[in-house]
N, CA, C and O atoms as a GROMACS GRO file, in nm:
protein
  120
    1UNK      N    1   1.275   4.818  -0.469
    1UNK     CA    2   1.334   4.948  -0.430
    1UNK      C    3   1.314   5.051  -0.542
    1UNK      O    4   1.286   5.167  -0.514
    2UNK      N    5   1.327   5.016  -0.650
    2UNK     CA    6   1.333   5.121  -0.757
    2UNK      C    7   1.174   5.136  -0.780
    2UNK      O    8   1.140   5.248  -0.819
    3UNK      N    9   1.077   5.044  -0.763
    3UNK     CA   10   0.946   5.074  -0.748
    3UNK      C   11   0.963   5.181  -0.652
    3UNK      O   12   0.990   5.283  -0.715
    4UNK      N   13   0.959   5.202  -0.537
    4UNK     CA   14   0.922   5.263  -0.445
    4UNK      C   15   0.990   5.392  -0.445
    4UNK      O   16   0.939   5.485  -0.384
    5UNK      N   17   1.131   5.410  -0.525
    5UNK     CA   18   1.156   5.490  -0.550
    5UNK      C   19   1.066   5.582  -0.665
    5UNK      O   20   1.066   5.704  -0.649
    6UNK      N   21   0.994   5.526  -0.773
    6UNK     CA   22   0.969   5.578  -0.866
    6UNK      C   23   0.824   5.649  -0.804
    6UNK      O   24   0.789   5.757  -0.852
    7UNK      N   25   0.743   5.586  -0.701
    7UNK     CA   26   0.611   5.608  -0.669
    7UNK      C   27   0.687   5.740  -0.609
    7UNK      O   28   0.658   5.844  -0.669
    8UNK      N   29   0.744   5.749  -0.543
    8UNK     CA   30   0.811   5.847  -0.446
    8UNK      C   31   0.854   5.952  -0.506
    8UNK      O   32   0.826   6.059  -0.452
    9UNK      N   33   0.927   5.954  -0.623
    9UNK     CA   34   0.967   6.048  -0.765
    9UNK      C   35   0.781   6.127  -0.807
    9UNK      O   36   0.746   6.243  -0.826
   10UNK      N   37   0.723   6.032  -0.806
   10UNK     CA   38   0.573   6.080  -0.868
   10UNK      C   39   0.502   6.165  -0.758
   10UNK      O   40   0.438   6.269  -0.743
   11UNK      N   41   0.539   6.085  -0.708
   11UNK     CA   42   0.393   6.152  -0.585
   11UNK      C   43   0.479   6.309  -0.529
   11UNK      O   44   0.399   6.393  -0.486
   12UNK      N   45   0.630   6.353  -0.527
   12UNK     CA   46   0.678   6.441  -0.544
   12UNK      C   47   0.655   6.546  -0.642
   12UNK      O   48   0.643   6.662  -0.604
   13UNK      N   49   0.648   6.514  -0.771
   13UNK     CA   50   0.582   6.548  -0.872
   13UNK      C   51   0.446   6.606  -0.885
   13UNK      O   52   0.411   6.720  -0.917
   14UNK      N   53   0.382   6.502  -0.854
   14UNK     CA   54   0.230   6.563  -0.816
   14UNK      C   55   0.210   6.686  -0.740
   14UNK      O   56   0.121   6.770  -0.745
   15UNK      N   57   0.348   6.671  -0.648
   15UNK     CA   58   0.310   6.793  -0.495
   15UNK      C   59   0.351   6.911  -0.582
   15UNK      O   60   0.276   7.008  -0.593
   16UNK      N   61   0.489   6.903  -0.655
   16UNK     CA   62   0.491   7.068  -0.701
   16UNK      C   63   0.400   7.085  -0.767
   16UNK      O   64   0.334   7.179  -0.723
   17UNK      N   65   0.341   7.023  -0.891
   17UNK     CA   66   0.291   7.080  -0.939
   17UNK      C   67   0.158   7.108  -0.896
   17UNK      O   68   0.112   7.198  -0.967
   18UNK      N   69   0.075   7.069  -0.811
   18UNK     CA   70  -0.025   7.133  -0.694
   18UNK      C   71   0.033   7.285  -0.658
   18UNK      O   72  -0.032   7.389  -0.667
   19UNK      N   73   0.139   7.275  -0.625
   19UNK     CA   74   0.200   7.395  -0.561
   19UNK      C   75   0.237   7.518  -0.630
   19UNK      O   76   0.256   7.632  -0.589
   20UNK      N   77   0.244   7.439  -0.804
   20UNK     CA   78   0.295   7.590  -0.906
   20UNK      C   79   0.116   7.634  -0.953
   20UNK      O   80   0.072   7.747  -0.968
   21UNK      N   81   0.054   7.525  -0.965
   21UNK     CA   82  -0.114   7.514  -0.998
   21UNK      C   83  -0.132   7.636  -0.904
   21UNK      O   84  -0.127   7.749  -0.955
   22UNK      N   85  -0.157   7.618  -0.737
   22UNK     CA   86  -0.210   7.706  -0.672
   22UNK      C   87  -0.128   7.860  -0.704
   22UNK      O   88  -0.183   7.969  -0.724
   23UNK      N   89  -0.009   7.836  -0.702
   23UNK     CA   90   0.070   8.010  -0.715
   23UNK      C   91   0.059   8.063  -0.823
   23UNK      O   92   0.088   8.182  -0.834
   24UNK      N   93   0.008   7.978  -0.949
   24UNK     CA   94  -0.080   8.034  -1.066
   24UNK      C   95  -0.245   8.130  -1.069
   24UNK      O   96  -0.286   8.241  -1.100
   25UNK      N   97  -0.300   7.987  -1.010
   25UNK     CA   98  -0.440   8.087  -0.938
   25UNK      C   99  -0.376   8.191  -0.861
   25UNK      O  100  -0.417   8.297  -0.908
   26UNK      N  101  -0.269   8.220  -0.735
   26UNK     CA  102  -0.295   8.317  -0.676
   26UNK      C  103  -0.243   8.436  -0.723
   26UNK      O  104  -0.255   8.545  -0.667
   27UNK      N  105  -0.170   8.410  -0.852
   27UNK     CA  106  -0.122   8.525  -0.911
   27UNK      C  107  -0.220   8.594  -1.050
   27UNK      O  108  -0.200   8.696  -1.116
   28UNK      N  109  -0.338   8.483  -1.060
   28UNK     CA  110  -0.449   8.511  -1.121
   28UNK      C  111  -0.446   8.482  -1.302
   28UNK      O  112  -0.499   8.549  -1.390
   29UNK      N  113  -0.373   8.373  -1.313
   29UNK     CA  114  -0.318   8.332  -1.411
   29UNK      C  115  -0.438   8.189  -1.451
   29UNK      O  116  -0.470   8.117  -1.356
   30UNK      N  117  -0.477   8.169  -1.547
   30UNK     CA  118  -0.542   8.083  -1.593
   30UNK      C  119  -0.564   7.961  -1.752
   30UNK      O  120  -0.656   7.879  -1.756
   0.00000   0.00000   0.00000
């Protein structure tokens, strides 16, 4: 359980920061 919790913690992780990555490019930040 705490495995699956932790993959689940990460792979959440991964998504924002995809998500602050892209609103960086779209604010033209590099």
């Amino acid at each position: 359980a705490a495995e699956a919790q932790f993959n689940f913690r990460r792979r959440t992780g991964e998504l924002n920061l995809a998500k602050f990555t892209k609103n960086r490019s779209k604010l033209g930040l590099s």
